[in-house]
DSSP file (Angstrom, degrees, kcal/mol; ACC not computed):
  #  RESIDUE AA STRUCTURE BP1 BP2  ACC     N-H-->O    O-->H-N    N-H-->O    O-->H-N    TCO  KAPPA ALPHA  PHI   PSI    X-CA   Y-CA   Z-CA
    1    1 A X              0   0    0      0, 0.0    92,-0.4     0, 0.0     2,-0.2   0.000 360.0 360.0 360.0 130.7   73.7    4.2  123.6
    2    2 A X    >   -     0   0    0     90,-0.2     3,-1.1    91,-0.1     4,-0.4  -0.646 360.0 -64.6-135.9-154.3   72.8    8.0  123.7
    3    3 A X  T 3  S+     0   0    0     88,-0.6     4,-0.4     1,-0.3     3,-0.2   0.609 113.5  65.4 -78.9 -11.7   72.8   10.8  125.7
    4    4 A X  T 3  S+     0   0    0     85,-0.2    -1,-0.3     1,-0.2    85,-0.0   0.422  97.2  71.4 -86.1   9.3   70.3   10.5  128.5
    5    5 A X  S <  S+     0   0    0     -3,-1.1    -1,-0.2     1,-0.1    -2,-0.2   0.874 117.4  15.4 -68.4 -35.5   73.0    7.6  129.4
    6    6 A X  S    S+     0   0    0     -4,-0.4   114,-0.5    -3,-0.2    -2,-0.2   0.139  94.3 128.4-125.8  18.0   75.7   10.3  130.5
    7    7 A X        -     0   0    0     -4,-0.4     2,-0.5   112,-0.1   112,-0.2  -0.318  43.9-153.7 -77.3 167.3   73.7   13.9  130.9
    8    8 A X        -     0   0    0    110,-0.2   110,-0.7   111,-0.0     4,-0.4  -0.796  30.2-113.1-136.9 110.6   74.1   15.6  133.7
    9    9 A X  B >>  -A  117   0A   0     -2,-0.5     3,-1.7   108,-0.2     4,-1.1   0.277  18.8-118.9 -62.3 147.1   70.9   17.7  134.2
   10   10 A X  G >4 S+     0   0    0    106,-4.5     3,-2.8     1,-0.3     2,-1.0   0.805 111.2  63.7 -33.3 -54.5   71.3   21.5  133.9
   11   11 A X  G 34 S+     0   0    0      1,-0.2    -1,-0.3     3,-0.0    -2,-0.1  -0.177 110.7  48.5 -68.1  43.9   69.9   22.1  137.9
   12   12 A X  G <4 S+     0   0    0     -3,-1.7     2,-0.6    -2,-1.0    -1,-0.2   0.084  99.3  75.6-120.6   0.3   73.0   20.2  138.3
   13   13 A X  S << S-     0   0    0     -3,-2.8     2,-0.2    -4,-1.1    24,-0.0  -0.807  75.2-127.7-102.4 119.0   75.4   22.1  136.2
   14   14 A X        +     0   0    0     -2,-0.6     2,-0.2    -3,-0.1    24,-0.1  -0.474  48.5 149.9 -57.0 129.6   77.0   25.7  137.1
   15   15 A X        -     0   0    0     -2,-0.2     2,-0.4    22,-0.1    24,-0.2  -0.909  31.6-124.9-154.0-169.4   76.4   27.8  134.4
   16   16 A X  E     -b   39   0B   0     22,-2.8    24,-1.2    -2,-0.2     2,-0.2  -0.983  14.6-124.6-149.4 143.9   75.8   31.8  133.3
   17   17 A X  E >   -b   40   0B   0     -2,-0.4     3,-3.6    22,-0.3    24,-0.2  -0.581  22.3-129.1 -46.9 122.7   73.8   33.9  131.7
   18   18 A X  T 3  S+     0   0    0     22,-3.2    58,-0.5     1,-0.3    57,-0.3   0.493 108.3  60.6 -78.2  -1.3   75.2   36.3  128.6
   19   19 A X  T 3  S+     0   0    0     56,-0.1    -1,-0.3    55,-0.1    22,-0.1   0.457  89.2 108.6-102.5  -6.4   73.5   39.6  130.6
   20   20 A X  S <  S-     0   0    0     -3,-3.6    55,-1.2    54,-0.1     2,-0.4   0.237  73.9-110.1 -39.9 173.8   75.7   38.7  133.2
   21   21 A X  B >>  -D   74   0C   0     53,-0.2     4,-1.6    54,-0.1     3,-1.1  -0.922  18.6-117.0-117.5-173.0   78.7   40.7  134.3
   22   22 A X  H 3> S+     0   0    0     51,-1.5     4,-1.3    48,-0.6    49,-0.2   0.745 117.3  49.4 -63.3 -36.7   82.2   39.9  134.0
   23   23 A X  H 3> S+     0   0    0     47,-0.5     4,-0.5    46,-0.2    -1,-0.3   0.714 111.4  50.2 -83.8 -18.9   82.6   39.9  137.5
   24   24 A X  H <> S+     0   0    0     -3,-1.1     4,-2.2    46,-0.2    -2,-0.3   0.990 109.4  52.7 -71.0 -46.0   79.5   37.4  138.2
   25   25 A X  H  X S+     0   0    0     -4,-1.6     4,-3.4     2,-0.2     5,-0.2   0.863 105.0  48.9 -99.2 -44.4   80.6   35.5  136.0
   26   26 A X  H  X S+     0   0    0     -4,-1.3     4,-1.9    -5,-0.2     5,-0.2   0.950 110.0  58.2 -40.1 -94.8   84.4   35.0  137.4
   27   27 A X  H  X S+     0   0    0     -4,-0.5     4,-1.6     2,-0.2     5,-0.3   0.699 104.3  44.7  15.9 -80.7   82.9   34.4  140.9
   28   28 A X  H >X S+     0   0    0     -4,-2.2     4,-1.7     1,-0.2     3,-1.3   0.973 116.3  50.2 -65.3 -63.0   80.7   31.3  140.0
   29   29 A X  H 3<>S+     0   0    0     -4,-3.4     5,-3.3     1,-0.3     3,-0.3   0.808 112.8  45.0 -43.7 -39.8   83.6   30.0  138.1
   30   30 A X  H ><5S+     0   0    0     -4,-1.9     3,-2.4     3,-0.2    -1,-0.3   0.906 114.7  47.2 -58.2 -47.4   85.8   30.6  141.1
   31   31 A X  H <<5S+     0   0    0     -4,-1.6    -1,-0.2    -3,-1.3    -2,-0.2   0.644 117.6  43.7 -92.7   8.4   83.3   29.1  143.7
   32   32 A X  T 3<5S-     0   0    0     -4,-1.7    -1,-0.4    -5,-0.3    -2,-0.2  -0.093 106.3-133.2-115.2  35.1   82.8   26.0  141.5
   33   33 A X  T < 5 +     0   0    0     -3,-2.4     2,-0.4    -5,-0.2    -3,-0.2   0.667  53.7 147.5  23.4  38.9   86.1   26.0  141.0
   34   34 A X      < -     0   0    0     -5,-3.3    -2,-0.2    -6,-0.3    -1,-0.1  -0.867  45.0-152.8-101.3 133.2   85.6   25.5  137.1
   35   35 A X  S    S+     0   0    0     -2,-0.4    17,-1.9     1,-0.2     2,-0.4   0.564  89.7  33.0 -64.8 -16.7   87.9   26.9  133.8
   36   36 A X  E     + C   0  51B   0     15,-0.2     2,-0.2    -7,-0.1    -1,-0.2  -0.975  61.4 178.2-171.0 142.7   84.9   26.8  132.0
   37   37 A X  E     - C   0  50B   0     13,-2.8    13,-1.0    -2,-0.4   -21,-0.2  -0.901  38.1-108.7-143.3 108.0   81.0   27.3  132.0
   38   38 A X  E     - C   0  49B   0     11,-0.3   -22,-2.8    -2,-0.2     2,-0.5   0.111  35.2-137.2 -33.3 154.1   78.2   27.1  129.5
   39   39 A X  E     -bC  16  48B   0      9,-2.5     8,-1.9   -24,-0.2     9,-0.6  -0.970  25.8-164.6-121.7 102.8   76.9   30.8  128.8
   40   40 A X  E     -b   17   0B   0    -24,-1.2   -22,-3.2    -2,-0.5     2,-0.3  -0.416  14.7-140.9 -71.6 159.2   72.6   31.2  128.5
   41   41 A X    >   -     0   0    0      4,-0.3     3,-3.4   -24,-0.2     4,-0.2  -0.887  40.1 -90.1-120.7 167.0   70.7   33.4  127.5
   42   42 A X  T 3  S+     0   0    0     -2,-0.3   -25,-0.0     1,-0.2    -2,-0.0   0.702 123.5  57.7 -70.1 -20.9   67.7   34.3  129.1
   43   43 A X  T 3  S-     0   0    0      2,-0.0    -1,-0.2     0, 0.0     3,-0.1   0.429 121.3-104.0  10.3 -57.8   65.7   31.9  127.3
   44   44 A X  S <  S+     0   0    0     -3,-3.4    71,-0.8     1,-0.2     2,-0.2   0.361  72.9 148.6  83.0   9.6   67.8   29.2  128.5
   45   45 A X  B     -E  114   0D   0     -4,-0.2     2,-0.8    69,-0.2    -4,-0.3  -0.441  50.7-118.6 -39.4 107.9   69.5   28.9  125.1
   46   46 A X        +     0   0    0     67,-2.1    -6,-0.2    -2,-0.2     3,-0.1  -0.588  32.6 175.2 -92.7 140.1   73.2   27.8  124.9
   47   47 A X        -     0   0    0     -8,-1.9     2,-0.2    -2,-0.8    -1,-0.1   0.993  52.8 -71.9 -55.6 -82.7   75.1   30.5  123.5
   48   48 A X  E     -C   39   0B   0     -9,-0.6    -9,-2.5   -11,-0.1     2,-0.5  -0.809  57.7 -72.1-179.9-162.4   78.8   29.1  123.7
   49   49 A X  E     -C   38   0B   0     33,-0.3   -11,-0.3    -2,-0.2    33,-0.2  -0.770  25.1-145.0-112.0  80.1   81.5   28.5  126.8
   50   50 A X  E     -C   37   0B   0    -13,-1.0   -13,-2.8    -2,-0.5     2,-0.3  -0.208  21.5-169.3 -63.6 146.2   83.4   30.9  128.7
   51   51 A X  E >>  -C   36   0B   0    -15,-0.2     4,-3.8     1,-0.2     3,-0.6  -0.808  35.0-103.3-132.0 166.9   86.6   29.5  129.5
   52   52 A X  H 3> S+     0   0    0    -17,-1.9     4,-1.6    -2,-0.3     3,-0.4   0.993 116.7  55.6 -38.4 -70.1   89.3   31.1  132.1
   53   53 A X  H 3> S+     0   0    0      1,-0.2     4,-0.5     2,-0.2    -1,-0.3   0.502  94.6  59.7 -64.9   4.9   91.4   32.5  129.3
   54   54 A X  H X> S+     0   0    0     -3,-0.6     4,-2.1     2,-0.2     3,-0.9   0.923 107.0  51.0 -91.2 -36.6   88.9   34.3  127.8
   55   55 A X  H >X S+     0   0    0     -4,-3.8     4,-1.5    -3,-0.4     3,-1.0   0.950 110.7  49.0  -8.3-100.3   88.7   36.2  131.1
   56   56 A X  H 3X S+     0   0    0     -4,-1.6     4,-0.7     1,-0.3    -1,-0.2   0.224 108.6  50.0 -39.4 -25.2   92.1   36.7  131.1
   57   57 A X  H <X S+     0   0    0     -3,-0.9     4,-1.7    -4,-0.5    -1,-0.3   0.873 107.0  58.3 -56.4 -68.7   92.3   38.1  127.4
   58   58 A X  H <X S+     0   0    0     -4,-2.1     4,-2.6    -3,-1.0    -2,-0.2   0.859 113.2  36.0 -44.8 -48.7   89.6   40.3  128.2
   59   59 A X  H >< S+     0   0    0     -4,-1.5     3,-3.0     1,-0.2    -2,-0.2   0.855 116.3  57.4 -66.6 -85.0   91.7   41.9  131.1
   60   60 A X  H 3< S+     0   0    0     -4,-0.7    -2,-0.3     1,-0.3    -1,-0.2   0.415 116.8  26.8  31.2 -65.1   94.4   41.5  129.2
   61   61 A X  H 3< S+     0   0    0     -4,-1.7     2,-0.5     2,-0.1    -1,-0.3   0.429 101.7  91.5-104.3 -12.1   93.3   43.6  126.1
   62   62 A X  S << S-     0   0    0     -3,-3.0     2,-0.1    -4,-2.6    -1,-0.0  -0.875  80.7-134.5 -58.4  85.3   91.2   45.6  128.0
   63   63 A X  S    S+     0   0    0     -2,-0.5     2,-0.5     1,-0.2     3,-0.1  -0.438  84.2   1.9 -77.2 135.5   93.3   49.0  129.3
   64   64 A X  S    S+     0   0    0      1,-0.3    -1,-0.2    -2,-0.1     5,-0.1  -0.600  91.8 134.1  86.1 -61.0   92.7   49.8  133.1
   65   65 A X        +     0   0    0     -2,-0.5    -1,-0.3    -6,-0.1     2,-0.2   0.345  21.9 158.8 -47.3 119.7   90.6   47.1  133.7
   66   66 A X    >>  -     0   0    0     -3,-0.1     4,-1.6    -7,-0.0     3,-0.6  -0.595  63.4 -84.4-124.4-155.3   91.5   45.3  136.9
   67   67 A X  T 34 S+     0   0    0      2,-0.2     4,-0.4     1,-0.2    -2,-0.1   0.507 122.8  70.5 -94.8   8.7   89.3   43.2  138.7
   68   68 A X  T 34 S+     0   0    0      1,-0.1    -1,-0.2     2,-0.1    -3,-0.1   0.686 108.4  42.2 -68.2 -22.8   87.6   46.2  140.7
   69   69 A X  T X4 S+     0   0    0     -3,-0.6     3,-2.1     2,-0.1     4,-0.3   0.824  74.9 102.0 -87.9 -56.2   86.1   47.0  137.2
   70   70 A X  G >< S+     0   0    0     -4,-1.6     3,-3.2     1,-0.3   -48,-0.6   0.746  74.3  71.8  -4.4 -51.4   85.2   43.6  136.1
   71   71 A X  G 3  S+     0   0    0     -4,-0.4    -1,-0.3     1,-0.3    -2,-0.1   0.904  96.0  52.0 -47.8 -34.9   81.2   44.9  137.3
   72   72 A X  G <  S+     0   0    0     -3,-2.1     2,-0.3     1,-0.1    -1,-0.3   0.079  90.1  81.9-111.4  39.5   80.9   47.0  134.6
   73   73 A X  S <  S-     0   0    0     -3,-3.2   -51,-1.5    -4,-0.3    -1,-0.1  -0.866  70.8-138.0-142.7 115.5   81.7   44.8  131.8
   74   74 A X  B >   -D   21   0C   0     -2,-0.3     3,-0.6   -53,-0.3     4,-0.5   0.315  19.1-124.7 -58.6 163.2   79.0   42.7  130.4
   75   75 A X  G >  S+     0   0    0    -55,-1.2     3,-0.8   -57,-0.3   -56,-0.1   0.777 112.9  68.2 -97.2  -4.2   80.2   38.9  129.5
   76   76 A X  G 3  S+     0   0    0    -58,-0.5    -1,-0.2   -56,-0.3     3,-0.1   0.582  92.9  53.0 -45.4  -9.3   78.7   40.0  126.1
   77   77 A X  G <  S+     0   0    0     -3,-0.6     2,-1.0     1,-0.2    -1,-0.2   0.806  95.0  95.4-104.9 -17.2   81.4   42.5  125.6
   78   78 A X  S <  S-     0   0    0     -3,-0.8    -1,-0.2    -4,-0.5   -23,-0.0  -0.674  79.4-125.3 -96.9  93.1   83.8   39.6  126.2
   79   79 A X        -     0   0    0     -2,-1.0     2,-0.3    -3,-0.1   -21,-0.2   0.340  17.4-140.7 -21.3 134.8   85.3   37.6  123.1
   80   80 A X        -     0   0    0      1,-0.1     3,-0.1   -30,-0.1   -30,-0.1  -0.822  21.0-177.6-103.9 144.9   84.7   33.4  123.2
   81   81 A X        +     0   0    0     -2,-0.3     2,-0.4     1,-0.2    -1,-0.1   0.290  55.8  59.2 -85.3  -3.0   87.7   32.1  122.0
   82   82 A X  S    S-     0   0    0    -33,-0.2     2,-1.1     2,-0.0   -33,-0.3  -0.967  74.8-131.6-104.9 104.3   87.0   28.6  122.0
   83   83 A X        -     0   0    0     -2,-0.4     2,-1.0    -3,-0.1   -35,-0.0  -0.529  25.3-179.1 -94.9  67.4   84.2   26.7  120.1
   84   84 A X        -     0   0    0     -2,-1.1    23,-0.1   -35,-0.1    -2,-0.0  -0.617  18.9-151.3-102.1 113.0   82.3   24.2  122.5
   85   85 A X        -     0   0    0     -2,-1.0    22,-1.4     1,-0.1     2,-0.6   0.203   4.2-140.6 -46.8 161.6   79.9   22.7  120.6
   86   86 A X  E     -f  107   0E   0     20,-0.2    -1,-0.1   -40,-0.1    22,-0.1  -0.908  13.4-148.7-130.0 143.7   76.8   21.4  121.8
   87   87 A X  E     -f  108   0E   0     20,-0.9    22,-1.0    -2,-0.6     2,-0.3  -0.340  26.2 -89.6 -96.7-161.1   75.2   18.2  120.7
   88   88 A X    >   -     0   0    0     20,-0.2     3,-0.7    -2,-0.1    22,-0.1  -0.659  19.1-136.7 -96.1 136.5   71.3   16.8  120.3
   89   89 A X  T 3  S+     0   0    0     20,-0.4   -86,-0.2    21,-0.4   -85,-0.2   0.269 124.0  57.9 -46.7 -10.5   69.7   15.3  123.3
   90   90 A X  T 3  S+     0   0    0     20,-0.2    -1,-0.2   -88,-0.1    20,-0.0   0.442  88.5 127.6-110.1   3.5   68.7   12.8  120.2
   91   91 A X    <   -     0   0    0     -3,-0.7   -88,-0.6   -89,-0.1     2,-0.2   0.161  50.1-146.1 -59.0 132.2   73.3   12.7  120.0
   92   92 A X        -     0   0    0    -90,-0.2   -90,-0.2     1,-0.1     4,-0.1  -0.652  34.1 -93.2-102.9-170.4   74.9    8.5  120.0
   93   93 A X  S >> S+     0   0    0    -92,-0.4     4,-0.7     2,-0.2     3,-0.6   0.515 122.1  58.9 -88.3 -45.4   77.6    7.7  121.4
   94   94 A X  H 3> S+     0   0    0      1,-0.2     4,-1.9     2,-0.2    -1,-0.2   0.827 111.2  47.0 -45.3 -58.6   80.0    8.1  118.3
   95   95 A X  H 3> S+     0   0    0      2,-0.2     4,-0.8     1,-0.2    -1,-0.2   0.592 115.5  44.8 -70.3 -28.3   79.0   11.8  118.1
   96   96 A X  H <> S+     0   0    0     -3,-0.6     4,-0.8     2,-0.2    -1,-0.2   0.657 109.9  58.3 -88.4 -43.2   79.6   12.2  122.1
   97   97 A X  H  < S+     0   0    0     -4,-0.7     3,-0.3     2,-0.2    -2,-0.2   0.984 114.3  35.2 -67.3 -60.5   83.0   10.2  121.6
   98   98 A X  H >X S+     0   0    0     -4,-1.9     3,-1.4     1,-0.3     4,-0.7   0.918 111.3  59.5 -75.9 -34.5   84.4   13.0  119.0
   99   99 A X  H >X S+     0   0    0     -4,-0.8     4,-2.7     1,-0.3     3,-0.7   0.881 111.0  38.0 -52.7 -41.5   83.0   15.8  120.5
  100  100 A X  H 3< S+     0   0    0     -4,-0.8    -1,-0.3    -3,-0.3    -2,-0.2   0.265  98.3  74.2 -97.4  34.4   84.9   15.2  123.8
  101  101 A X  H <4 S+     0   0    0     -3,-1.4    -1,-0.3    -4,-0.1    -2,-0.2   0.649 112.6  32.1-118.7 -37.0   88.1   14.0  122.1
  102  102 A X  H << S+     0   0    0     -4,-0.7     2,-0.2    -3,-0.7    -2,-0.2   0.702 129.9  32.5-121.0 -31.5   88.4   18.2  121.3
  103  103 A X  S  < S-     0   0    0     -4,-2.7     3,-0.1     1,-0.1    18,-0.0  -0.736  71.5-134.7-114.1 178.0   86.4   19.6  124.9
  104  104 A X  S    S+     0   0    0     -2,-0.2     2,-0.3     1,-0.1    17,-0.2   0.103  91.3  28.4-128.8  12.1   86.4   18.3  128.1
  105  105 A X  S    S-     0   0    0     -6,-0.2     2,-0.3    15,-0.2    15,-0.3  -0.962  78.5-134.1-148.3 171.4   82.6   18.5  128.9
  106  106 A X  B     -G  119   0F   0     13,-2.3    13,-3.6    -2,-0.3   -20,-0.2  -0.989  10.1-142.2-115.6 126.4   79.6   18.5  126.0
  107  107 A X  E     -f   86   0E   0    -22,-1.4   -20,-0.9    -2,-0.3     2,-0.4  -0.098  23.7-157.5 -68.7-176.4   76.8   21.1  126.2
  108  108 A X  E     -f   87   0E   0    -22,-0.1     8,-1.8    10,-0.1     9,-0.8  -0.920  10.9-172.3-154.1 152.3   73.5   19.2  125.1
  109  109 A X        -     0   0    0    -22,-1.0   -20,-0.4    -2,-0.4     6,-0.1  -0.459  16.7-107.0-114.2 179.3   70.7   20.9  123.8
  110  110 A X        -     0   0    0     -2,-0.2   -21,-0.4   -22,-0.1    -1,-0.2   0.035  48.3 -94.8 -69.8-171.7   66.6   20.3  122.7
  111  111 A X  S    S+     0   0    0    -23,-0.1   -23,-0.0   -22,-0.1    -2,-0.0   0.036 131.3  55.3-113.3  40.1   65.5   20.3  119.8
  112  112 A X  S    S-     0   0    0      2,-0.1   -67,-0.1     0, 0.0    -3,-0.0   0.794 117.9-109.5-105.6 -62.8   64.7   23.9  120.4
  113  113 A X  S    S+     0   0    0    -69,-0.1   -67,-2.1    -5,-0.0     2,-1.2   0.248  72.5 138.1 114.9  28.5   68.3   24.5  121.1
  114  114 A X  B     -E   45   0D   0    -69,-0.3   -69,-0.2     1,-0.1    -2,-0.1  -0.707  59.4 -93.3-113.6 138.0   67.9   25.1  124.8
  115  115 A X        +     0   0    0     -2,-1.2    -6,-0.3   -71,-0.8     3,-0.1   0.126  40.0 167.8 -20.5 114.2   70.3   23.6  127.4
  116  116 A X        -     0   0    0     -8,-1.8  -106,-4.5     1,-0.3     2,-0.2   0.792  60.9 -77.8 -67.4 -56.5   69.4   20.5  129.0
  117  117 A X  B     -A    9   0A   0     -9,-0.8    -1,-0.3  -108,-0.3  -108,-0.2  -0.627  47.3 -80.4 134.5 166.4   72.8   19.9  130.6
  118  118 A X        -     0   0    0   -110,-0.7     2,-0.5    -2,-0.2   -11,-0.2  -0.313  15.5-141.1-115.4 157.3   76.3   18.8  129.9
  119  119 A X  B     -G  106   0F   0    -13,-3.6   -13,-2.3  -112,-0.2     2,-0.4  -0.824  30.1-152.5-107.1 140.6   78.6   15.0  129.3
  120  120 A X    >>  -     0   0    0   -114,-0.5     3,-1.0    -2,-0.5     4,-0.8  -0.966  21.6-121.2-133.9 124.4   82.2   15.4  131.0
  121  121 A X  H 3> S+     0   0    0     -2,-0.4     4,-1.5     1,-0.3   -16,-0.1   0.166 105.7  68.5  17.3 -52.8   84.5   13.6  129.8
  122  122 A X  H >> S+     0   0    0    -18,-0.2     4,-2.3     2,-0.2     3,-1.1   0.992  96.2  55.7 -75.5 -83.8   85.4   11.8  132.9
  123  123 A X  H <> S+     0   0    0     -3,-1.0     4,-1.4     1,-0.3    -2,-0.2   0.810 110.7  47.2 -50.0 -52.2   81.7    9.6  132.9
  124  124 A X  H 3X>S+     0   0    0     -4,-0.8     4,-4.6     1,-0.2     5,-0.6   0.958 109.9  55.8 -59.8 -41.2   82.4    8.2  129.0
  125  125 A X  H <X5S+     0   0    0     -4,-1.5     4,-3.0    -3,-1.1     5,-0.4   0.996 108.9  45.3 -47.0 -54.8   85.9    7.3  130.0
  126  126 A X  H  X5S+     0   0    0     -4,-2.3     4,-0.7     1,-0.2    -1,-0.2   0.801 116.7  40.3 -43.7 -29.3   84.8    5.4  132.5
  127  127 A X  H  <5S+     0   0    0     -4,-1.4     4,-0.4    -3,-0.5    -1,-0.2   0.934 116.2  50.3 -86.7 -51.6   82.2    3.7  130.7
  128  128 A X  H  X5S+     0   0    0     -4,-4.6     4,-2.2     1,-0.3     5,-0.2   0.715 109.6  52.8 -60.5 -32.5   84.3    3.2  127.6
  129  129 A X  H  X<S+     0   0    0     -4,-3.0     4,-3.2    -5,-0.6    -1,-0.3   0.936 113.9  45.2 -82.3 -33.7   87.2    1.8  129.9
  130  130 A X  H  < S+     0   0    0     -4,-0.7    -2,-0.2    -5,-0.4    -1,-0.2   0.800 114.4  48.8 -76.0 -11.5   84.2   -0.9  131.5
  131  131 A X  H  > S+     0   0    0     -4,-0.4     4,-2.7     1,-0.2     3,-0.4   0.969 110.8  44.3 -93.5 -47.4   83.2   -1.5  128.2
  132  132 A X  H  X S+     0   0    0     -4,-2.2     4,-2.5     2,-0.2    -2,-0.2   0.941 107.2  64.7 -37.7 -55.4   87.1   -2.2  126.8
  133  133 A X  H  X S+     0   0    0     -4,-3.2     4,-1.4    -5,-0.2    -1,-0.2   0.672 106.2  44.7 -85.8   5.2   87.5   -4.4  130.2
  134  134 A X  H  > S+     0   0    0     -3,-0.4     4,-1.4    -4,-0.2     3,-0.3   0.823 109.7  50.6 -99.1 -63.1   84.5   -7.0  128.6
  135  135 A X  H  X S+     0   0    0     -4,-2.7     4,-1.3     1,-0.3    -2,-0.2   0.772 115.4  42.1 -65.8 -22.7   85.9   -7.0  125.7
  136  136 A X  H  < S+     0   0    0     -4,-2.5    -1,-0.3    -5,-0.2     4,-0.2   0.981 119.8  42.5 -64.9 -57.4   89.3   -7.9  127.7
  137  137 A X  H  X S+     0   0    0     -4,-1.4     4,-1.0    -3,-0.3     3,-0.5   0.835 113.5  56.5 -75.9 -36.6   87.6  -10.5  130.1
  138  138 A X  H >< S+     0   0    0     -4,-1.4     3,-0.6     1,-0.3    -1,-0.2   0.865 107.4  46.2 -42.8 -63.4   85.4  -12.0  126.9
  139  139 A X  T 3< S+     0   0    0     -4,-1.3    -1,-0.3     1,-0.3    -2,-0.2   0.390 104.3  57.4 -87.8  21.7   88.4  -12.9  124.7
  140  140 A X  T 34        0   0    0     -3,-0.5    -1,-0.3    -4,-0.2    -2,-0.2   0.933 360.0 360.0 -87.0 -45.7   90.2  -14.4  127.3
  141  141 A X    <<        0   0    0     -4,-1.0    -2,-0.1    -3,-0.6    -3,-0.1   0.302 360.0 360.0 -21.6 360.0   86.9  -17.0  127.8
């Protein structure tokens, strides 16, 4: 089993560009209602993740900044505090498993390193829970 079992292709995934600004970037998260969104570069590279709280740091640690300013602060200028790794499109199942045991979606890459599109969390449980409920129905047999 690998990854083209569970991707979910990039022109279905919200995501942002690092030239963005801090207020674009707040926005898409807000109208996709997401804590967190892979980060491009223009390229189509993935960078890393912006998560809610790194937002929220930023303001936070930032003096003056409310969200009327947000436009004029790049999401480059804004510290990733979180590490979501990204796997191989060439990624099993094992590698997929441990990866989402520590995030709750998986970026996936090329083998250029540009974005494909992302695993959540949600689709392997599922799969892993049908797979568990043969191995239930089997040893009952």
């Amino acid at each position: 089993m690998n990854v083209a079992f569970f991707l979910i292709p990039k022109q279905e995934v919200a995501f942002v560009f690092q030239h963005w600004t801090m207020r674009q970037v707040m926005e898409k998260m807000e109208y996709h209602r997401y804590s967190a969104v892979p980060i491009l570069n223009k390229d189509g590279h993935y960078l890393g993740t912006i998560t809610e709280g790194d937002l929220l740091w930023k303001m936070k640690n930032t003096g003056n900044l409310d969200f009327q300013h947000t436009n004029v602060v790049s999401l480059q200028d804004v510290p990733l505090h979180s590490k979501y790794e990204a796997i191989s499109v060439n990624s099993e199942i094992e590698e997929i498993v441990s990866t989402l045991l520590e995030q709750n979606f998986v970026p996936v890459v090329d083998d250029t390193g540009v974005f494909i599109g992302i695993i959540r969390r949600r689709e392997v449980m599922q799969w892993l829970s049908k797979q568990n409920g043969n191995a239930m129905i089997q040893e009952t047999d």
